[in-house]
Gaussian input, Z-matrix of N, CA and C with variables (Angstrom, degrees):
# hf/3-21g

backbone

0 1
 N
 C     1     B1
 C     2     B2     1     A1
 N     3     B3     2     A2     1     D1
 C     4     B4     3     A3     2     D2
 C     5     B5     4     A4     3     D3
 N     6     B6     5     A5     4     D4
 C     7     B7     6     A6     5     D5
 C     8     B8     7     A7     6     D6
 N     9     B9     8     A8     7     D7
 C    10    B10     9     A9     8     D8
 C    11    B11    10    A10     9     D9
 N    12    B12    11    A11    10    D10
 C    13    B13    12    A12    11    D11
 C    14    B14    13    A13    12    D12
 N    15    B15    14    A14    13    D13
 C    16    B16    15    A15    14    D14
 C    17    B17    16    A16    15    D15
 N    18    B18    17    A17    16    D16
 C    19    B19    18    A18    17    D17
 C    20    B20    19    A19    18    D18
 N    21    B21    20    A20    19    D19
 C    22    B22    21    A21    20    D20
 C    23    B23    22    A22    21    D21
 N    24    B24    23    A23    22    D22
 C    25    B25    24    A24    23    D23
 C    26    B26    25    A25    24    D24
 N    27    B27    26    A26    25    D25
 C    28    B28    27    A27    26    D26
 C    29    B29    28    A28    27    D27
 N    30    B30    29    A29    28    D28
 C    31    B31    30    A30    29    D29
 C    32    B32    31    A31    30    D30
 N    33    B33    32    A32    31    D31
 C    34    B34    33    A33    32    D32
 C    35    B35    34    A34    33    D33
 N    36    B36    35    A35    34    D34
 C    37    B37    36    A36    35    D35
 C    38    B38    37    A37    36    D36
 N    39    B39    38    A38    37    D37
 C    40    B40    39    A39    38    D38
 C    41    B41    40    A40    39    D39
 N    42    B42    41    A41    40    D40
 C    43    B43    42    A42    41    D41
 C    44    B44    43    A43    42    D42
 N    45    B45    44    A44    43    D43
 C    46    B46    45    A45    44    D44
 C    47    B47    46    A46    45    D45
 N    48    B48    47    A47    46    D46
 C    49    B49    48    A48    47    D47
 C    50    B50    49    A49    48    D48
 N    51    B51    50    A50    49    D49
 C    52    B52    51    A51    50    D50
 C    53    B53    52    A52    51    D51
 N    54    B54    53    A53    52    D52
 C    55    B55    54    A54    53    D53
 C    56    B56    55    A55    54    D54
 N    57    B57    56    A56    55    D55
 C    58    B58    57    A57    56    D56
 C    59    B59    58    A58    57    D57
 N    60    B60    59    A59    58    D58
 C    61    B61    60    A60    59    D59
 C    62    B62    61    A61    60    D60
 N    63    B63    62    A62    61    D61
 C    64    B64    63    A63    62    D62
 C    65    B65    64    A64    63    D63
 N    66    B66    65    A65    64    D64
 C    67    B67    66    A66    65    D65
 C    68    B68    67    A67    66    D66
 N    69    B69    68    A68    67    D67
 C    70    B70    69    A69    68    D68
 C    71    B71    70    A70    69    D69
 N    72    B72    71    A71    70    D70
 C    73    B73    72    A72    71    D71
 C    74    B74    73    A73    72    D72
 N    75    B75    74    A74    73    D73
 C    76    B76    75    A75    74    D74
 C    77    B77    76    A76    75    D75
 N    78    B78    77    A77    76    D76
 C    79    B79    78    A78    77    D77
 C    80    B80    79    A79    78    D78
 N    81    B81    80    A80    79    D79
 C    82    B82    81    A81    80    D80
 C    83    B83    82    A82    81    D81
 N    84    B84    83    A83    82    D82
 C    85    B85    84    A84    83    D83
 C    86    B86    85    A85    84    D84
 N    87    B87    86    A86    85    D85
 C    88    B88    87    A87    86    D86
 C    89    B89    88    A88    87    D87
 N    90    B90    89    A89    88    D88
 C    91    B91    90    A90    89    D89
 C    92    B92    91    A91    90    D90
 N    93    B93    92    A92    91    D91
 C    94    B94    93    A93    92    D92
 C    95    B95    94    A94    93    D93
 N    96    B96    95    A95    94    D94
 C    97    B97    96    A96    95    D95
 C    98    B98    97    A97    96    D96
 N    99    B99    98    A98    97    D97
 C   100   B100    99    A99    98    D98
 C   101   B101   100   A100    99    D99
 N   102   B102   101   A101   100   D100
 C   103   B103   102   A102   101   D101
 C   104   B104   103   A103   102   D102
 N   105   B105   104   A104   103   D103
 C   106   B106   105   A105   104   D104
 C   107   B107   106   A106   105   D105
 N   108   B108   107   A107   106   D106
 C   109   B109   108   A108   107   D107
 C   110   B110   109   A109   108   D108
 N   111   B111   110   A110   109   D109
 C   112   B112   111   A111   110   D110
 C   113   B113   112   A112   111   D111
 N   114   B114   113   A113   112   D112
 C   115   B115   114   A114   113   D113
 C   116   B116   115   A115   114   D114
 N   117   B117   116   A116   115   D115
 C   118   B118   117   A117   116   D116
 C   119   B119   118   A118   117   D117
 N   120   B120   119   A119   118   D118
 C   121   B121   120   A120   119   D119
 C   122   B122   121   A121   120   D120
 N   123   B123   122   A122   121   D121
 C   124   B124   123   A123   122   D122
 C   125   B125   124   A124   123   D123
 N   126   B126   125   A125   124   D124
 C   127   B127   126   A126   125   D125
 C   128   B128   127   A127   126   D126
 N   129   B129   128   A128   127   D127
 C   130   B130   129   A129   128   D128
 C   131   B131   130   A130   129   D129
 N   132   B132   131   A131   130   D130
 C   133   B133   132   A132   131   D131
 C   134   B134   133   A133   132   D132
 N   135   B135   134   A134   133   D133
 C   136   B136   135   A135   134   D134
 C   137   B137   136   A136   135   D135
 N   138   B138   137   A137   136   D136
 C   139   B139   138   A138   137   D137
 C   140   B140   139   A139   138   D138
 N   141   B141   140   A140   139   D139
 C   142   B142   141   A141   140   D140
 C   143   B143   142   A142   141   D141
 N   144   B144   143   A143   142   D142
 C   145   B145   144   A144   143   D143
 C   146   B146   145   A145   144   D144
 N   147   B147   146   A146   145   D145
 C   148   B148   147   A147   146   D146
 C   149   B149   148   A148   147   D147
 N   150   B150   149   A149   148   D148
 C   151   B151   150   A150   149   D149
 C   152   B152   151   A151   150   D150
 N   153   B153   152   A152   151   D151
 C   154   B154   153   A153   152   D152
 C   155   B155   154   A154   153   D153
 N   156   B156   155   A155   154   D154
 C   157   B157   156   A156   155   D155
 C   158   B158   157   A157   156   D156
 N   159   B159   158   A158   157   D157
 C   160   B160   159   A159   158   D158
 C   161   B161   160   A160   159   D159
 N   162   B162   161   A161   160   D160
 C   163   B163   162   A162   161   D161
 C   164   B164   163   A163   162   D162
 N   165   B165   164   A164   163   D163
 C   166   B166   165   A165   164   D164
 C   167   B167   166   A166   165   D165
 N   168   B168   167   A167   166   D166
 C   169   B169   168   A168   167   D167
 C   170   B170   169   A169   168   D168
 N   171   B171   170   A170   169   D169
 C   172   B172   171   A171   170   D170
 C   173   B173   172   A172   171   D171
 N   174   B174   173   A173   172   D172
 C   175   B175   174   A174   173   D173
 C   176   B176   175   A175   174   D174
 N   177   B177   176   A176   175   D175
 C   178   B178   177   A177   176   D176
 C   179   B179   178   A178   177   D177
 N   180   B180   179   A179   178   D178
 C   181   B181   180   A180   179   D179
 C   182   B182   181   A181   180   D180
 N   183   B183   182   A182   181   D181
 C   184   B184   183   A183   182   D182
 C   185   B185   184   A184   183   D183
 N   186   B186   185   A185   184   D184
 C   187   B187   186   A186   185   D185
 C   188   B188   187   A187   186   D186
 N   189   B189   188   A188   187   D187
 C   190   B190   189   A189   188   D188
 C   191   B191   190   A190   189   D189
 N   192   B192   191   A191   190   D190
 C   193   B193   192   A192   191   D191
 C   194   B194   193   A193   192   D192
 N   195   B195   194   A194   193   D193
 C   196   B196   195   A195   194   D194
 C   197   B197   196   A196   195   D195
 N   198   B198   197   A197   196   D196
 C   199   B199   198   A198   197   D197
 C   200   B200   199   A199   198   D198
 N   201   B201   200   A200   199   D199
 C   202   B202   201   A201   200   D200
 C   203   B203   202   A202   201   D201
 N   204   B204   203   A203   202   D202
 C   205   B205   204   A204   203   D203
 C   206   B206   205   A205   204   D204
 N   207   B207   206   A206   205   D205
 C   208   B208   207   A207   206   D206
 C   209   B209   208   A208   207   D207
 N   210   B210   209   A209   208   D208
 C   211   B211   210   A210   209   D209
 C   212   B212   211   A211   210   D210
 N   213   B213   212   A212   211   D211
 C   214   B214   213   A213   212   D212
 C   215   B215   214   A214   213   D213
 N   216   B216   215   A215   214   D214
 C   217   B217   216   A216   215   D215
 C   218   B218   217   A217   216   D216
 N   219   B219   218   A218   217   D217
 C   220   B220   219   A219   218   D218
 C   221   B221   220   A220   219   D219
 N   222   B222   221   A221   220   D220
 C   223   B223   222   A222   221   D221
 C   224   B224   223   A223   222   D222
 N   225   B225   224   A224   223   D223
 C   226   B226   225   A225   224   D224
 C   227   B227   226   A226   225   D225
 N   228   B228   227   A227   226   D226
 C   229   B229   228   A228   227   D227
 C   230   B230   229   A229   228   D228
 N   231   B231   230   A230   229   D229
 C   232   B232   231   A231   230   D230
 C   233   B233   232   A232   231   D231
 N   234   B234   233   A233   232   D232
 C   235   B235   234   A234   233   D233
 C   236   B236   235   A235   234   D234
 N   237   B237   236   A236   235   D235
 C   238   B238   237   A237   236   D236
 C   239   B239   238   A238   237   D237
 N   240   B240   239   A239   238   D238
 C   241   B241   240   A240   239   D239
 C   242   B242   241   A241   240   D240
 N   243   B243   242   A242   241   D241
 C   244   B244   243   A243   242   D242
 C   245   B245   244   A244   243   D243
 N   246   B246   245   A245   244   D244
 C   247   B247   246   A246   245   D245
 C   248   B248   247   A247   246   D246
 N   249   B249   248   A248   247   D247
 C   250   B250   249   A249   248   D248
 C   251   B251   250   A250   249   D249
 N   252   B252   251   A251   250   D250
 C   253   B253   252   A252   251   D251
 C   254   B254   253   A253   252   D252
 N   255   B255   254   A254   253   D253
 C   256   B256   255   A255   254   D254
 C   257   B257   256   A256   255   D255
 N   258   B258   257   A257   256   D256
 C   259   B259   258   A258   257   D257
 C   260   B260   259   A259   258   D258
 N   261   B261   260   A260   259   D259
 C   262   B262   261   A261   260   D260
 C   263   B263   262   A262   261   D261
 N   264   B264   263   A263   262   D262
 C   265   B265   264   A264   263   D263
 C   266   B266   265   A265   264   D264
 N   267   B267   266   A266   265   D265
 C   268   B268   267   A267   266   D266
 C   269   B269   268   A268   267   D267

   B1=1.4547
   B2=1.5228
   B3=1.4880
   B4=1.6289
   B5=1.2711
   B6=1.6274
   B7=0.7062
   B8=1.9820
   B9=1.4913
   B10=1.8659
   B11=1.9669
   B12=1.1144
   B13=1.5689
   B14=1.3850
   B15=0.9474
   B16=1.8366
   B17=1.5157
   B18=1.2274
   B19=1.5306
   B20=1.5590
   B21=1.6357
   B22=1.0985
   B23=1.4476
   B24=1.3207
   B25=1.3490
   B26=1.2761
   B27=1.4276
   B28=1.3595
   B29=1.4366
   B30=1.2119
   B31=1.5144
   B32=1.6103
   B33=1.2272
   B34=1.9537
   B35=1.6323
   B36=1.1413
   B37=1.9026
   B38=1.6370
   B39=1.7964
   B40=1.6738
   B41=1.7371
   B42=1.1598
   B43=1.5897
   B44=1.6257
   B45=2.0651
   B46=1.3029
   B47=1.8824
   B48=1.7611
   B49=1.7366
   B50=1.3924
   B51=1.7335
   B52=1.2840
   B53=2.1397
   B54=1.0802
   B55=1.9195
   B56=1.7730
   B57=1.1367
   B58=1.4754
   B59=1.6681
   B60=1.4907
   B61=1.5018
   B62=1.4072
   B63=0.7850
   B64=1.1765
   B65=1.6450
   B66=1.5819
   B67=1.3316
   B68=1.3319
   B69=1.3850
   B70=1.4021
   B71=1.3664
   B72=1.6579
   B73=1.5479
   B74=1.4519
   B75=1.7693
   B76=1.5706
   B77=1.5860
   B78=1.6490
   B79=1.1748
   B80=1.1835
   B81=1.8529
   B82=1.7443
   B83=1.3326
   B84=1.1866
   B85=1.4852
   B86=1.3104
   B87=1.4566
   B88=2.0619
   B89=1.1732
   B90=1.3143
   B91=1.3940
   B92=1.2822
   B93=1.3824
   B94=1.8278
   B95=1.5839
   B96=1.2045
   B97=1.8635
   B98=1.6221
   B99=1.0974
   B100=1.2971
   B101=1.7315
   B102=0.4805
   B103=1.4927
   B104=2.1858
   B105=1.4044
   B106=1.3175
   B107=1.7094
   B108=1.4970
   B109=1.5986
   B110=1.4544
   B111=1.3127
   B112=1.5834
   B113=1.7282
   B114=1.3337
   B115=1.2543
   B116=1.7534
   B117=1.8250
   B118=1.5152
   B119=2.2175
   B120=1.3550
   B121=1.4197
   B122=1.7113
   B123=0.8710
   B124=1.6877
   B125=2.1766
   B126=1.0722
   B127=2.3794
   B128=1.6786
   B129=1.8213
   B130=1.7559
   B131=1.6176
   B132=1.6798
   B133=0.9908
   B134=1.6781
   B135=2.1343
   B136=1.1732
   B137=2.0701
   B138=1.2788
   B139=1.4488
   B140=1.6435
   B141=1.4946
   B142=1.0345
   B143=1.7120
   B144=1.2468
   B145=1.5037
   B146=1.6029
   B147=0.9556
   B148=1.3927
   B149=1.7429
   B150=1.3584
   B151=1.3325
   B152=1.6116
   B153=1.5278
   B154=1.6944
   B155=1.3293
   B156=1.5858
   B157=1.5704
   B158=1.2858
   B159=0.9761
   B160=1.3747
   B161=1.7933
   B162=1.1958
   B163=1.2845
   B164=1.5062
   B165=1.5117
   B166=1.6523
   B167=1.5379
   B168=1.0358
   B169=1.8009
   B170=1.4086
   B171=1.2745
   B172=1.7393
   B173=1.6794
   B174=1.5893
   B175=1.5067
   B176=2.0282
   B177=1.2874
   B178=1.7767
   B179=1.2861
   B180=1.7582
   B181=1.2489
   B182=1.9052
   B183=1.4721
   B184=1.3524
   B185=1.9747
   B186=1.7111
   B187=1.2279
   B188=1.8276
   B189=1.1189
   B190=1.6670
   B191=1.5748
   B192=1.5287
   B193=0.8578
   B194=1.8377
   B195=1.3592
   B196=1.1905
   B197=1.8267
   B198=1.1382
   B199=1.2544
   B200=1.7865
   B201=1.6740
   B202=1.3926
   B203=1.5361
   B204=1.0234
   B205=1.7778
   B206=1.4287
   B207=1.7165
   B208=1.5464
   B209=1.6390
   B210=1.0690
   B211=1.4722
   B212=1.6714
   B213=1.4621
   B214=1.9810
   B215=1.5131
   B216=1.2638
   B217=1.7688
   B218=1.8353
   B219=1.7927
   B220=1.3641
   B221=1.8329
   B222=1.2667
   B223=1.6423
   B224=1.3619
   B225=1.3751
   B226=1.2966
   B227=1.7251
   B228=1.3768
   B229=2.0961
   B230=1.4546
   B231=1.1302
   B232=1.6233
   B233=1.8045
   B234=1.5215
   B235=1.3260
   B236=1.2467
   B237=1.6745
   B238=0.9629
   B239=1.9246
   B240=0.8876
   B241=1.5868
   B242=1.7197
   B243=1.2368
   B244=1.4163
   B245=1.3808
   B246=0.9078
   B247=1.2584
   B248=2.3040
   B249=1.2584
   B250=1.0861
   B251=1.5045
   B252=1.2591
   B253=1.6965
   B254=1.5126
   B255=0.9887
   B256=1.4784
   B257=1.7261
   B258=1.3182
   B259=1.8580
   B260=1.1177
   B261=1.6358
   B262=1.6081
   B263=2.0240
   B264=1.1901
   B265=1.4157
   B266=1.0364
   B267=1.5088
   B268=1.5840
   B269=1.5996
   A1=111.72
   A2=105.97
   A3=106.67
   A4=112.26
   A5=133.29
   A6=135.28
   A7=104.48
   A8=88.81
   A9=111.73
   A10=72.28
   A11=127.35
   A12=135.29
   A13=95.50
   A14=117.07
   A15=154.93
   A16=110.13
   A17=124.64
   A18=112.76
   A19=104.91
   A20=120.87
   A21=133.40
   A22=81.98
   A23=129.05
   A24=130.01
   A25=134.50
   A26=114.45
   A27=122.73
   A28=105.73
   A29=116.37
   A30=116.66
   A31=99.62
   A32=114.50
   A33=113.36
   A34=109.84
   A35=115.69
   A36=90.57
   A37=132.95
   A38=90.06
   A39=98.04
   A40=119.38
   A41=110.01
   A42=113.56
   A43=108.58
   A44=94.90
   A45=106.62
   A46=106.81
   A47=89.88
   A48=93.18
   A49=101.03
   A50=115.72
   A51=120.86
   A52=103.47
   A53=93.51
   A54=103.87
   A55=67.20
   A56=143.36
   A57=146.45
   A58=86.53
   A59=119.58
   A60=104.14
   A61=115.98
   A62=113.37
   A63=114.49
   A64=125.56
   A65=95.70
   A66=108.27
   A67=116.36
   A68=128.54
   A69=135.85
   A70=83.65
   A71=121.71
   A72=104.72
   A73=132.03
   A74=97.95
   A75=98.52
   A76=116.65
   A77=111.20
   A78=92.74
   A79=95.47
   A80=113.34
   A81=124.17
   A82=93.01
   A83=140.82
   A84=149.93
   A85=110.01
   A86=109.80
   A87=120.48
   A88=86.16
   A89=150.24
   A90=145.06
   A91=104.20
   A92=128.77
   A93=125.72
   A94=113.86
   A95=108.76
   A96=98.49
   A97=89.04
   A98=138.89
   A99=129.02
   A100=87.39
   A101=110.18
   A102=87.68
   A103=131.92
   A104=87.31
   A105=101.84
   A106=112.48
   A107=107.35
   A108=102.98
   A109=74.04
   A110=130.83
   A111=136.75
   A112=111.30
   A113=112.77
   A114=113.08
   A115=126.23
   A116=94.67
   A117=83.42
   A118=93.14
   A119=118.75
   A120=121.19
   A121=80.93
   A122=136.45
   A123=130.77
   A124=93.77
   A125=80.15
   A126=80.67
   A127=101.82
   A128=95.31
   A129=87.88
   A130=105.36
   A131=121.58
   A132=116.07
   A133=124.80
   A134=108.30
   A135=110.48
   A136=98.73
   A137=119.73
   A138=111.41
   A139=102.37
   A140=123.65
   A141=133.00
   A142=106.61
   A143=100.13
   A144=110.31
   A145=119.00
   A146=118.66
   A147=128.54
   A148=120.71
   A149=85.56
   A150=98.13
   A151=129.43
   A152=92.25
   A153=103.66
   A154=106.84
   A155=129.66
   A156=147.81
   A157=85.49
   A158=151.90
   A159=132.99
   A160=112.20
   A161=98.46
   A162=95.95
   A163=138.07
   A164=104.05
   A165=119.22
   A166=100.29
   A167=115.06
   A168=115.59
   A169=102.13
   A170=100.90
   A171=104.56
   A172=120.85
   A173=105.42
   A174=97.62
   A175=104.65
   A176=82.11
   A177=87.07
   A178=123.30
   A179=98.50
   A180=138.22
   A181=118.65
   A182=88.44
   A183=103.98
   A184=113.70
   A185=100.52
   A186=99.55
   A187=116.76
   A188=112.79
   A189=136.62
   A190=111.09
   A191=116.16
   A192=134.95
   A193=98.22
   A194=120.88
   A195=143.60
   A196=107.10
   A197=130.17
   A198=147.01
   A199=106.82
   A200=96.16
   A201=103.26
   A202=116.97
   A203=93.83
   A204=94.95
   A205=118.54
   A206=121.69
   A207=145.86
   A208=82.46
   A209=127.41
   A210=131.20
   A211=98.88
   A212=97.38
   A213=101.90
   A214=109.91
   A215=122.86
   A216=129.04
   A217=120.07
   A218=87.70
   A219=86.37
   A220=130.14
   A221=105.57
   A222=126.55
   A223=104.27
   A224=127.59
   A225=121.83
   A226=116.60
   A227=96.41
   A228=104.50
   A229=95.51
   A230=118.07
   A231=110.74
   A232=113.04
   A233=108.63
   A234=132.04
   A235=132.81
   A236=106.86
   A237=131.52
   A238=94.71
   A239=115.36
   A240=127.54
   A241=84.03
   A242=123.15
   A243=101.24
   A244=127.70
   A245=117.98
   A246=152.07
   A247=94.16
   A248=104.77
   A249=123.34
   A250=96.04
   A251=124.31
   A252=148.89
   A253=93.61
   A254=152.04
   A255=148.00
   A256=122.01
   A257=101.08
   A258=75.80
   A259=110.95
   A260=127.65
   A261=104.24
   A262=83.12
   A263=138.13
   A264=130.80
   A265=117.10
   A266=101.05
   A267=108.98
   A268=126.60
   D1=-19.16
   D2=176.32
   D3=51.01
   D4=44.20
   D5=115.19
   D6=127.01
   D7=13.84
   D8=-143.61
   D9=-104.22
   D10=159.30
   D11=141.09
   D12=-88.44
   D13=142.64
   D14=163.14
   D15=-65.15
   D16=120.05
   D17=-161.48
   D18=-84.28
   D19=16.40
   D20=-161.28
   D21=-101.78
   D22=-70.86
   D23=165.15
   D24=-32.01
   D25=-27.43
   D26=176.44
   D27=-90.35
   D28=-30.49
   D29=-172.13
   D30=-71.60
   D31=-59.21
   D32=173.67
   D33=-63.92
   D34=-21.23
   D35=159.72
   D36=-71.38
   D37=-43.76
   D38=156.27
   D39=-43.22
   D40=-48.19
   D41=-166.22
   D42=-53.06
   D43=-45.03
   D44=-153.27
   D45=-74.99
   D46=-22.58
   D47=170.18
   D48=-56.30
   D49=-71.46
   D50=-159.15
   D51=-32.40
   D52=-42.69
   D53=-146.09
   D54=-65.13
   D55=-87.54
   D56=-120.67
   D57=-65.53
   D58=-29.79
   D59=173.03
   D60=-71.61
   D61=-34.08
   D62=-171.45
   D63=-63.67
   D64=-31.89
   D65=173.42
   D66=-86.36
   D67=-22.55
   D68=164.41
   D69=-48.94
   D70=-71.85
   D71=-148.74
   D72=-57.92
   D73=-24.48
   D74=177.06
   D75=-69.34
   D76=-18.79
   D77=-165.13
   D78=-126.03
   D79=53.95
   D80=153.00
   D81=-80.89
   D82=-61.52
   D83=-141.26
   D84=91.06
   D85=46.71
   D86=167.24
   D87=-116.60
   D88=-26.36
   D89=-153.21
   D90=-44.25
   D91=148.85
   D92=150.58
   D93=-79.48
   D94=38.54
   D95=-171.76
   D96=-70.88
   D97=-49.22
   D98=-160.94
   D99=145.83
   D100=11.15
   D101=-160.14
   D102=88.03
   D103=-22.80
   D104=162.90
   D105=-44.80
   D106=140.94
   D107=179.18
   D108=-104.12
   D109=-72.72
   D110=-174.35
   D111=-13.08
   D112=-46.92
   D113=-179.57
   D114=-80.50
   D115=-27.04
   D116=-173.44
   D117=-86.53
   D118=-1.18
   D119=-156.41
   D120=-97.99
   D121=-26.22
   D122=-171.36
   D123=-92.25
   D124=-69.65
   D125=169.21
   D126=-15.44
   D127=-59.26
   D128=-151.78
   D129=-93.94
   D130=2.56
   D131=162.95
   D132=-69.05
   D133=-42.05
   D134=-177.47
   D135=-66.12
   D136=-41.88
   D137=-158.70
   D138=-66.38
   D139=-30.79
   D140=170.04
   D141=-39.47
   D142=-69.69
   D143=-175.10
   D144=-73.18
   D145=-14.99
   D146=151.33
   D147=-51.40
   D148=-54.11
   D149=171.94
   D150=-47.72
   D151=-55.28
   D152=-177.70
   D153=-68.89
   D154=-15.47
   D155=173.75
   D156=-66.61
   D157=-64.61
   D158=-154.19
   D159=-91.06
   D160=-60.92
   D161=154.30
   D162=-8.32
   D163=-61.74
   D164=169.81
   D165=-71.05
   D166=-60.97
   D167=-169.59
   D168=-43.69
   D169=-65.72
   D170=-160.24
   D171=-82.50
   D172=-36.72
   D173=-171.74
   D174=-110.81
   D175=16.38
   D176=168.27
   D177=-144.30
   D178=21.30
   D179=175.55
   D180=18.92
   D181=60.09
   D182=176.36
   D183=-79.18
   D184=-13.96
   D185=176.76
   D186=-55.37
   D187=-27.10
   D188=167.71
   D189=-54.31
   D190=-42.24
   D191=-144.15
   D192=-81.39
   D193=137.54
   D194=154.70
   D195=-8.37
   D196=129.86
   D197=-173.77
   D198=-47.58
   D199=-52.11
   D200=175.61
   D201=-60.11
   D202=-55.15
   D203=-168.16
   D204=-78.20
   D205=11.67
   D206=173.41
   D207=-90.58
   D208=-66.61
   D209=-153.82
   D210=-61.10
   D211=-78.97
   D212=-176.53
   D213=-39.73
   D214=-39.05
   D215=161.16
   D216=-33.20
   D217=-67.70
   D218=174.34
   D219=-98.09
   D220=23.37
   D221=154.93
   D222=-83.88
   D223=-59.65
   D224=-168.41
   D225=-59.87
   D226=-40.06
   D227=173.72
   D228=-61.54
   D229=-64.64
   D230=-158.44
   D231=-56.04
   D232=-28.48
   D233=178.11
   D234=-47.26
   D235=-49.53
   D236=-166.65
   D237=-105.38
   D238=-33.16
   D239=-174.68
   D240=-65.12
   D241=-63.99
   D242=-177.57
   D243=-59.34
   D244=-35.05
   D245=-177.06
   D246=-44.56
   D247=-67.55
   D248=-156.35
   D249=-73.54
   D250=-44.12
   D251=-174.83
   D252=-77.97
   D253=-10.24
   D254=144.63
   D255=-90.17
   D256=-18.60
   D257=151.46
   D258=-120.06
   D259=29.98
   D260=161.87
   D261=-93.66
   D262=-11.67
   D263=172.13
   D264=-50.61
   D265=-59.14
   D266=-177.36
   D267=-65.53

């Protein structure tokens, strides 16, 4: 990069600000979920894990990374993302 940020990089840090606001906001208790805790606690689980999706891709630059180890990466987020989103269900 010679020393330049990548506007690819800048564009997913913006996002990752936006997302962390966003999740503050659901879980002020102003949210419009309804009142649901279940709904705003599942929101900030997927944006959570969204997050670390990009995170790995971009700032641990797995997008570079070998076909296999892109895939087992994004099995394990989605994995555990369910994983986590089924016992705030239960």
């Amino acid at each position: 990069m010679n020393g330049a940020v990548s506007d690819r990089v800048n564009a997913v840090f913006a996002g990752l600000v936006l997302a962390t606001c966003l999740t503050w906001w659901l879980g002020s208790g102003t949210s419009s979920t309804g009142g649901g805790l279940g709904v705003a606690a599942t929101l900030t689980i997927v944006i959570a894990f969204a997050k670390i999706f990009f995170i790995g891709m971009d700032f641990m630059e797995l997008r570079a990374a070998p076909t296999a180890l892109k895939a087992l990466f994004t099995i394990w987020v989605a994995a555990v993302a369910v994983a986590a989103i089924a016992l705030v269900v239960i």
